[in-house]
Each structure stands twice: as C-alpha cells, then as structure tokens.
C-alpha positions in Angstrom: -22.4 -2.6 -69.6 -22.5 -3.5 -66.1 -20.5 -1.4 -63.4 -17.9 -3.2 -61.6 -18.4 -1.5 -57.4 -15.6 -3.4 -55.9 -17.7 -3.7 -52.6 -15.0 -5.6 -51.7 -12.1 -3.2 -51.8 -14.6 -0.6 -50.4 -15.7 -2.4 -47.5 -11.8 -3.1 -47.0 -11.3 0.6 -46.7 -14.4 1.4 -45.1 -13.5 -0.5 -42.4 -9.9 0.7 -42.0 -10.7 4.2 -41.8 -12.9 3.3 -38.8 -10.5 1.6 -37.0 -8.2 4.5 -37.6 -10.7 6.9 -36.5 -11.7 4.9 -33.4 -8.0 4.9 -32.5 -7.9 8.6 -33.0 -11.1 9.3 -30.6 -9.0 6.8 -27.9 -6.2 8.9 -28.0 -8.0 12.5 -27.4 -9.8 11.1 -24.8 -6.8 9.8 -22.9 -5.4 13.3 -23.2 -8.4 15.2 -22.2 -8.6 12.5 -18.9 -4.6 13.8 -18.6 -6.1 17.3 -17.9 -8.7 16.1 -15.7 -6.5 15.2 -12.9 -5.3 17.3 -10.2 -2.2 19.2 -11.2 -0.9 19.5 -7.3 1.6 18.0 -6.7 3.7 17.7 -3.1 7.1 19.2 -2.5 9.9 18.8 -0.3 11.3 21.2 2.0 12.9 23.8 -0.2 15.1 25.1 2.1 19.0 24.0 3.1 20.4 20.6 3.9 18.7 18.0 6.3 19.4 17.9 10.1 22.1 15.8 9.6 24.2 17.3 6.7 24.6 21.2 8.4 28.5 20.3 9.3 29.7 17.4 7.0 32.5 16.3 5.4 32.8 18.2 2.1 34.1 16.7 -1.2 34.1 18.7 -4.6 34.0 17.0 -7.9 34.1 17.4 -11.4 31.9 15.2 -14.4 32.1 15.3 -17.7 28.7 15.2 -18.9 29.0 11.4 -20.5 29.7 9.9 -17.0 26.7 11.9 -16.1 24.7 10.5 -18.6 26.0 7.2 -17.6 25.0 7.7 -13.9 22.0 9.1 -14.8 20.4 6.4 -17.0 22.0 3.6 -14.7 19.6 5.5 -11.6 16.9 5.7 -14.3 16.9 2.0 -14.8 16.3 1.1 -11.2 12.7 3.4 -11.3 9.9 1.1 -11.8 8.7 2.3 -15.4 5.9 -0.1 -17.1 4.4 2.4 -20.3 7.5 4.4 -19.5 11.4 4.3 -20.4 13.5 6.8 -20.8 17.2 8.0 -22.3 19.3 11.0 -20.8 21.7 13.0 -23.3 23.6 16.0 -23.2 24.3 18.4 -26.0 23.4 22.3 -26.3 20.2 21.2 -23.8 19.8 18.3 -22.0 17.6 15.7 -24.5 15.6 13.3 -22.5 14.5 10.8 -25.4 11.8 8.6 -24.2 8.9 5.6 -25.5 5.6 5.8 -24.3 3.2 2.6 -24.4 -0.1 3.4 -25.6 -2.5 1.4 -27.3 -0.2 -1.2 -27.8 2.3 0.8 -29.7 5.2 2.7 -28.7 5.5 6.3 -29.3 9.0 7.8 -29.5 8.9 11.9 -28.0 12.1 14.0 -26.7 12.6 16.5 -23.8 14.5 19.5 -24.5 15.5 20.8 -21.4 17.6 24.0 -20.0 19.2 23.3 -16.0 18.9 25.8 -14.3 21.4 25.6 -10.3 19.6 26.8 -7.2 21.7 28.3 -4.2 20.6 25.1 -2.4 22.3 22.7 -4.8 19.3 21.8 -6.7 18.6 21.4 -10.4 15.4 23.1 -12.3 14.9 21.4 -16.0 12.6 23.9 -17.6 11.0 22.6 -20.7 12.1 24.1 -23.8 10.5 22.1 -26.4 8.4 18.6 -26.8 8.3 16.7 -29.8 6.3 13.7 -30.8 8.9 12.2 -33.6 9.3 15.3 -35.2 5.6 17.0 -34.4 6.1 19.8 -31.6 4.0 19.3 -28.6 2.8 21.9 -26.3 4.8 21.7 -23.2 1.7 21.5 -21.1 1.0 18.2 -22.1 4.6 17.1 -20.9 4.5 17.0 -17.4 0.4 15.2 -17.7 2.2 12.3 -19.4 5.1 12.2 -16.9 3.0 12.6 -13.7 0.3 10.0 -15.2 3.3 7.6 -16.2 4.4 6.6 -13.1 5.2 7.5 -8.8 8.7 9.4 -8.8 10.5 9.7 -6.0 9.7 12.7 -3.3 12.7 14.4 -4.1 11.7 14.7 -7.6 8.6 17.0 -8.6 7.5 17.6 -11.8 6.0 21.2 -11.8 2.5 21.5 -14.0 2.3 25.0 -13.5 5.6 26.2 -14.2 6.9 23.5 -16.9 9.9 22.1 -14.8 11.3 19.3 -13.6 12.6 20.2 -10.3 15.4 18.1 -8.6 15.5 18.7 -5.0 19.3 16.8 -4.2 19.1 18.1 -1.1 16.5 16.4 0.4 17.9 13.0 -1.0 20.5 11.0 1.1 22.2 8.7 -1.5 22.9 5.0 -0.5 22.4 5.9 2.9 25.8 8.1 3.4 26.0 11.4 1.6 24.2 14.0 -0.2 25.1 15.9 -3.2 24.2 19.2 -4.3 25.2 20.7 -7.9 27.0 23.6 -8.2 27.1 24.1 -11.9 26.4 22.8 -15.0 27.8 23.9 -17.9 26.8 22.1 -21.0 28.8 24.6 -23.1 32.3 22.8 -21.4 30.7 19.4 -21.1 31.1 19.7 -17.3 29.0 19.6 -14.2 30.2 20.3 -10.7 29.2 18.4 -7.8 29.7 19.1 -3.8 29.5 15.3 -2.1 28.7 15.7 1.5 29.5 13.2 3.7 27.9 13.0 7.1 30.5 12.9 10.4 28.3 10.1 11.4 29.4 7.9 8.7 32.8 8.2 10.1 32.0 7.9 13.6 30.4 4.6 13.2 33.5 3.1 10.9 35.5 4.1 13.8 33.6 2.4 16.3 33.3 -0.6 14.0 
C-alpha cells in the first residue's frame, strides 16, 4: 500500500519554522547590537539650582499621585516617540507600562520602579523589575532599549551602569518661568510633594509690562 508523505503539509511547516527561526536570529542580533553601543551617557550639573533660581519665590504643593500620573503622561505625549510609547502608573512602585515596535509587531513590557528624592530636588527611578508580558527581563537590557529608543531630554539620563532613571528637575526650567524640585514621594499615601520656584524675574518683567 502506498504511503501517503503529505509533502504538502510538511513543506507548510517546514517553511514556518524558518521563518520563525529567522525572526528569532533578528531579534538576538538587535539585542547584541543594544550592547555594542557606548553606555556613556552625559549629565547635567548635579549640583544646586541654576544661576537664576538661588533666591526665588517659593511655592509648596501637594499631588495626589493620579494628577501626577495625569501630568506625567500629558509631558510624555509631547516627546517625540516613533518605536516608543509609554504609560505612567502609580501603585506600591511606580509601573511604567510601555509598547515597543520591532519587526513590525508591538511588544507590550513594564517598568517597576522605586523613587528615590535627592537633597537637590531630584528623582532617582531605580529599576526593580522588567517584564516582557509576563517573562522577567534582566534590568540590563532596560536602559539599552530606552537609550536606543529615542533622544530624551538633558535633564533626563538614563543610568546603564547603575539601572536608574535619573530626573535632574533642577536643571530644567518649565515653560520658561519656574523650576520644581520634589521633596517627597510617598506612594504608600498616594502623595508627592513639590517646591515650585518662581524666579523674581518673572515678576519684575510683569511689573514693568
């Protein structure tokens, strides 16, 4: 009796798990590139508040963490993000939940983060866990994809080395007027404190307006 081999259904297959294995070599080598790339990465001035913030006008404020969220993503939204986009939450950590475009597909991954306040006002985010939909990711690999993704802002740097976002508020002057630097955040309250400065040169030139 004559064997039925399906070449068919085998060549269906055979050519499937290529595809799937070629995909699979694409993605390690874009990783191993990720490593390749020089994990230096420029820094503000660390030290107190610019020039013109050393005497300003002081205002101390209070957020709930879902107004921060709200501010947050509505700052995130103005970065220019093509592969990249991104979702802030707070809970016991912060969550950054975030898509990344690769190879045509979108791959869903979240940033469990612990804030840490600096004398100075600014925010560290060390990296607590990565995951991949549910897979845990090394850490490492975090900050590769970040840097790689797209060109943040000076006053952002994402530290390779020590696996933290660090957020330098007091080298950023927001809309022009004020600075802010962060004196607490407490996730366990749902609260963050903020100290607004405002320059005595903003006032001076609505008085002479």
């Amino acid at each position: 009796m004559p064997k039925n081999n399906q070449p068919g259904k085998i060549n269906i297959w055979k050519w499937l798990f290529i595809s799937l294995l070629v995909l699979l070599i694409i993605f390690v080598f874009w990783f191993i590139s990720l490593f390749q790339t020089s994990s230096e990465v420029p820094r503000p001035d660390q030290g107190g508040r610019t020039a013109r913030y050393q005497d300003p006008y002081q205002l101390k404020m209070a957020l709930d963490t879902q107004e921060v969220e709200r501010l947050v993503n509505d700052y995130v939204a103005t970065l220019e993000m093509e592969d990249l986009t991104l979702q802030i939450d707070f809970q016991d950590r912060l969550e950054i939940h975030a898509r990344y475009n690769l190879l045509n597909r979108e791959w869903p991954f979240t940033i469990y983060l612990l804030p840490q306040v600096t004398e100075e006002g600014n925010v560290i985010l060390e990296v607590d866990d990565f995951r991949m939909g549910e897979l845990p990711i090394p850490e490492s690999w975090l900050i590769k994809i970040l840097n790689t993704s797209m060109d943040w802002p000076s006053w952002i740097v994402l530290d390779e080395a020590a696996q933290t976002i660090d957020l330098y508020f007091n080298q950023q002057i927001f809309a022009d007027q004020f600075q802010v630097e962060v004196t607490q955040v407490d996730l366990e309250n749902e609260r963050v404190t903020f100290d607004f400065l405002i320059s005595s040169d903003v006032f001076q030139e609505e008085l002479e307006e």
